[in-house]
N, C-alpha and C positions, 0 to 999 in steps of 0.2 A: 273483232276484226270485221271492218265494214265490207260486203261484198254485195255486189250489183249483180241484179240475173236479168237479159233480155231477152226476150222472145217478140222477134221481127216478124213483118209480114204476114199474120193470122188473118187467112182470108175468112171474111162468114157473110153467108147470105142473109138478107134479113128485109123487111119492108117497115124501112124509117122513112120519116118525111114528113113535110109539110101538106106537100100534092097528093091528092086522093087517088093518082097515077102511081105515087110512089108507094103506097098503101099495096094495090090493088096487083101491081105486078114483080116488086123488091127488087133489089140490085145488091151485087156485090161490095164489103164494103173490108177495110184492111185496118186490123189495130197494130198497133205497135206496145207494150208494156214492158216497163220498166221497175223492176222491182228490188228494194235497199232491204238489205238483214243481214243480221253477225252468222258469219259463215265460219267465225272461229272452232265450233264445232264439229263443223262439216271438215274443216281442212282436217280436224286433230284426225277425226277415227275414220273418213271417206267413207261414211254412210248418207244411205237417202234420208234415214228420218233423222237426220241434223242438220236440213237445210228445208227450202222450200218446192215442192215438186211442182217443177214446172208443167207435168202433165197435169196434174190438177189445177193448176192454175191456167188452163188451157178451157180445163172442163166448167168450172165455176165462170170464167170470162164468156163462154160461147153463150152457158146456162141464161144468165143475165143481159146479151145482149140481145137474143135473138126471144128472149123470155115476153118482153112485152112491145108494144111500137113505139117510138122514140117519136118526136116530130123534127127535133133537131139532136144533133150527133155531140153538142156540149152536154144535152142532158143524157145520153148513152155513156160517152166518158165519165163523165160524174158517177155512172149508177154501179160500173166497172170498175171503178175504184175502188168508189166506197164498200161494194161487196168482197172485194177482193182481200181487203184490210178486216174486214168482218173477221171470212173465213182461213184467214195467215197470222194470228197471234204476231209470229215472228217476222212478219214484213213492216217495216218502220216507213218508208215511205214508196210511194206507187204514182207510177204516170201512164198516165194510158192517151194516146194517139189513137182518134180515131179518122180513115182516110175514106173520103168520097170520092171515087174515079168519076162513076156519073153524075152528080151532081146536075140539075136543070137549067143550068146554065148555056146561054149563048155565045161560048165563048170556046177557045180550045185550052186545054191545060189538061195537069196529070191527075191534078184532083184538087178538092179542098180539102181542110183540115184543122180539128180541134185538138187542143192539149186541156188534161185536166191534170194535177197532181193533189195529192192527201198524203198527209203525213199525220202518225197515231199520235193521237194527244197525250202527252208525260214525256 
């Protein structure tokens, strides 16, 4: 049984960017993750270790985003994924939204935004 787990709105600070401004003083930034796995398990006995814990997938997502400087936020998406799929055996596919409120932009808006998705290979 195919079941979806989302976890909206994961605020983290971090210093991504192109601009040596963005480096030097970080900004807030919002993921959004999307995670696919058989929760047949989970429904039959309603235990934690039959699904995937979204608290550690909180911890592993911060680990990695805030781990190293991104310059651009497709290459943070990507690195969130693909960790995520590392350390979840049981997650078959993952999308990770990552949102720029400030962004250096001249312009007004809620933010920018990348989608990365990975799906396990087999």
């Amino acid at each position: 049984m195919k079941g979806v787990i989302d976890i909206v709105g994961l605020v983290l600070f971090a210093k991504h960017g192109v601009l040596d401004e963005e480096a030097r003083v970080g900004q807030r930034f919002i993921l959004d993750i999307r995670l696919e796995a058989d929760v047949a398990e989970a429904v039959k006995h309603d235990r934690l270790a039959d699904t995937v814990d979204y608290g550690e997938v909180v911890a592993v997502a911060d680990s990695i985003f805030r781990g190293k400087r991104f310059y651009l936020i497709e290459a943070a998406a990507a690195h969130v994924a693909s960790g995520i799929l590392a350390h979840f055996p049981a997650v078959k596919n993952v999308r990770v939204t990552v949102k720029k409120p400030s962004a250096p932009i001249f312009a007004v808006f809620d933010y920018v935004a990348t989608t990365v998705e990975r799906k396990r290979d087999g």
